[in-house]
C-alpha positions in Angstrom: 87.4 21.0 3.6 89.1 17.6 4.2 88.7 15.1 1.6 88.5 11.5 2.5 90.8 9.0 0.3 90.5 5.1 0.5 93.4 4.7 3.0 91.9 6.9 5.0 88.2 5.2 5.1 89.8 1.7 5.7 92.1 3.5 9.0 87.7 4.5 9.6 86.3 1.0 9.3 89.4 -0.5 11.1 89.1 2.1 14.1 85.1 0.9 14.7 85.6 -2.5 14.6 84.0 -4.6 17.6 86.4 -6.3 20.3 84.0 -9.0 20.5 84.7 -12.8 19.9 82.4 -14.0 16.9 82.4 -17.7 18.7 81.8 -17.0 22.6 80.4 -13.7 22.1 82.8 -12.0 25.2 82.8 -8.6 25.2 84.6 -5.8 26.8 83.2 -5.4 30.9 83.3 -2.0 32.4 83.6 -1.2 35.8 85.2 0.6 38.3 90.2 1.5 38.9 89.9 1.9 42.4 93.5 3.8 43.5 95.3 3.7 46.9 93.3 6.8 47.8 90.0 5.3 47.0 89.5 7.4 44.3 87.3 5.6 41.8 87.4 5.7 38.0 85.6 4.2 35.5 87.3 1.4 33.3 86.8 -1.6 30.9 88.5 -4.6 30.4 88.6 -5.9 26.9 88.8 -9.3 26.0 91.7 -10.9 24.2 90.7 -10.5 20.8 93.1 -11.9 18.1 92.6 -12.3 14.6 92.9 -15.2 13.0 92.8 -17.6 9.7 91.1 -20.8 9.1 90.8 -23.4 6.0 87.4 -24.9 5.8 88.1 -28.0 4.0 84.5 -28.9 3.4 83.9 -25.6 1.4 87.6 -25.0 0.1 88.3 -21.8 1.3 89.8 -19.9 3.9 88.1 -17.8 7.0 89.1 -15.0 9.1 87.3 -14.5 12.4 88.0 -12.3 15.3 88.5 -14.9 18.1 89.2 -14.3 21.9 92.0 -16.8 23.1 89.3 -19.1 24.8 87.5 -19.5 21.7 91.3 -20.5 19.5 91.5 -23.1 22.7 87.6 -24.4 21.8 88.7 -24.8 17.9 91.7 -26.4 18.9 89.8 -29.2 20.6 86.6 -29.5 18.8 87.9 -28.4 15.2 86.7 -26.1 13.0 84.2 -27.5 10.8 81.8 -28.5 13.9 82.4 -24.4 15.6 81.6 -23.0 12.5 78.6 -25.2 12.0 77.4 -24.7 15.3 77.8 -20.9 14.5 75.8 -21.0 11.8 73.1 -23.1 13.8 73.0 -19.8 16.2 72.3 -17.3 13.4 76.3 -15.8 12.9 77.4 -15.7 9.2 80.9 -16.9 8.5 
């Protein structure tokens, strides 16, 4: 019988997360590795999801979100009060 300690359930939770972007909403695309024989294999190709840390000023506290690299360039432009309220408009917590 194996017994599960707290270490081992957060190595669990970490394994199952997502590798979606909470802001865009990309997702990993499957399809087909085609080698020089013509041999086909099925695939994905995940998106590049980072993790990442924002200070909402409004609400004095800090956020981590799970951002592809398109979505850091969006909150780099527009900031992060107006994403994040715009999130919020779609139905996403924060």
């Amino acid at each position: 019988m194996h017994v599960l300690w707290e270490s081992d359930i957060k190595v669990a939770i970490l394994a199952q997360m997502s590798r979606i972007c909470q802001v865009t909403g990309k997702k990993p695309q499957f399809g087909k590795q085609v080698s020089h024989s013509h041999r086909r294999s099925s695939r994905r190709w995940d998106p590049n999801i980072q993790t990442k840390r924002y200070y909402l000023p409004s609400e004095k506290r800090w956020i981590k979100l799970r951002l592809s690299t398109k979505a850091i360039k969006t909150i780099d432009k527009r900031g992060i009060e107006s994403v994040v309220a715009e999130m919020r408009r779609n139905g996403r917590t924060v």
